[in-house]
N, C-alpha and C positions, 0 to 999 in steps of 0.2 A: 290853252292846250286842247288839244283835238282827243276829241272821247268816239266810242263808237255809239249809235245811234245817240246824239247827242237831243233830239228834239226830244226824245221820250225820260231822259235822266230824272231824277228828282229834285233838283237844285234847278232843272231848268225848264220844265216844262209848265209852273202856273205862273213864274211870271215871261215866257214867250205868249202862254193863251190870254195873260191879261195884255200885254202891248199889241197884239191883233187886234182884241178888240174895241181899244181905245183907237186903233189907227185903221177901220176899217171905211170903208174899200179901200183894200191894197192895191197899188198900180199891177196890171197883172193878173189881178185876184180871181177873173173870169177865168182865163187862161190856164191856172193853174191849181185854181181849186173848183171840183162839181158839187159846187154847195147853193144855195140858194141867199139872196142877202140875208135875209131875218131869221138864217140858221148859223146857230156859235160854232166856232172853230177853236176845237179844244186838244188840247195836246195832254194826255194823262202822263205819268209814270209810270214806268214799266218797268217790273218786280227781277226781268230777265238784264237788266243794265248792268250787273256785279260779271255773271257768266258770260256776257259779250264780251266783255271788257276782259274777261282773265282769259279766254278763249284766242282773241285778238293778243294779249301780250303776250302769250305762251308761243303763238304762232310766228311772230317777232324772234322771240329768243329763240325757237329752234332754227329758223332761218339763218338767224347770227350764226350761230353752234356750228351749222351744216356750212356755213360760208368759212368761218375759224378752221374746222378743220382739212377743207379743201386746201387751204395756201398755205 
């Protein structure tokens, strides 16, 4: 299922930082991260993942709402 900001979730964010860093250098990795090798690439948790999420579904259903009662 598609979550919002799903890199920072708490279910998903120590083991994405533990698979980086067992699969580092990523193809890419230059490219698209400005880190340096012998610096960790850590993904924390972030406390604000409840209200993105109710935020984004709320926005969802009034979209619905507003499309319902147009037709």
């Amino acid at each position: 299922m598609w979550t919002v900001d799903r890199l920072r979730h708490p279910d998903t964010a120590a083991p994405l930082t533990q698979f980086i860093a067992s699969n580092r250098p990523l193809p890419f990795e230059k490219e698209a991260f400005r880190v340096d090798p012998d610096v960790t690439i850590a993904f924390t948790a972030d406390g604000l993942w409840p209200a993105i999420t109710t935020a984004a579904l709320y926005g969802v259903w009034a979209v619905w709402v507003k499309l319902k009662v147009e037709s």
